[in-house]
N, C-alpha and C positions, 0 to 999 in steps of 0.2 A: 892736830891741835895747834901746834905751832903756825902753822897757815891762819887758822881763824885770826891766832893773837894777830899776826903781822899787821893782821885787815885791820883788827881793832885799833890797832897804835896808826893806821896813816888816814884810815878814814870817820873818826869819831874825833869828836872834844878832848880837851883836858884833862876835865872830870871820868870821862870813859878810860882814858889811856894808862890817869893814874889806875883806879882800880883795877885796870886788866894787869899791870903790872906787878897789884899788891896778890889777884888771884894765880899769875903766875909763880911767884914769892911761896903761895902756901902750895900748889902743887910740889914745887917742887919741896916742900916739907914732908909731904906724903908719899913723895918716893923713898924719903929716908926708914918710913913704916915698912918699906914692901921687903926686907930679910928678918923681921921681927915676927914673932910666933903669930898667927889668928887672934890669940884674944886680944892682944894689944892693938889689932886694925877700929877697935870701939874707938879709937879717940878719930881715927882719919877725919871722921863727918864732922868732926866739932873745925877743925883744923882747916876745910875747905866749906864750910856751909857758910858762913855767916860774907867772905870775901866773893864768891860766888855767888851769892842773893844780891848783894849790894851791885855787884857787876849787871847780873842782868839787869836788874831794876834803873840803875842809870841806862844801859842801853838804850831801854824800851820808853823810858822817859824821852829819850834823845830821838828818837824814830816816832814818839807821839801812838804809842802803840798803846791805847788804857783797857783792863777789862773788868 
């Protein structure tokens, strides 16, 4: 994981670099979930989905990838 990020912050824009750093920002939120019982892992997704979405999506904007 760490390897990707690096790529992403030398080889992409701005706009990519911020967001990879706001999705690394929430991962490491969700390391905070990982000594907390099961049920409490419901919120992880909310917590990594939306910073996540936004990432790839600039990506694949940025690489001209549409589907």
């Amino acid at each position: 994981m760490q390897d990707a990020y690096v790529y992403l912050t030398i080889s992409n824009g701005s706009e990519v670099r911020r967001l990879a750093h706001e999705y690394s920002l929430a991962l490491y939120d969700l390391a905070r979930l990982a000594d907390r019982p099961a049920a409490e892992w419901e919120e992880a997704d909310s917590i990594v989905y939306e910073p996540r979405n936004q990432l790839r999506t600039a990506v694949r904007t940025e690489l001209g990838i549409h589907d």
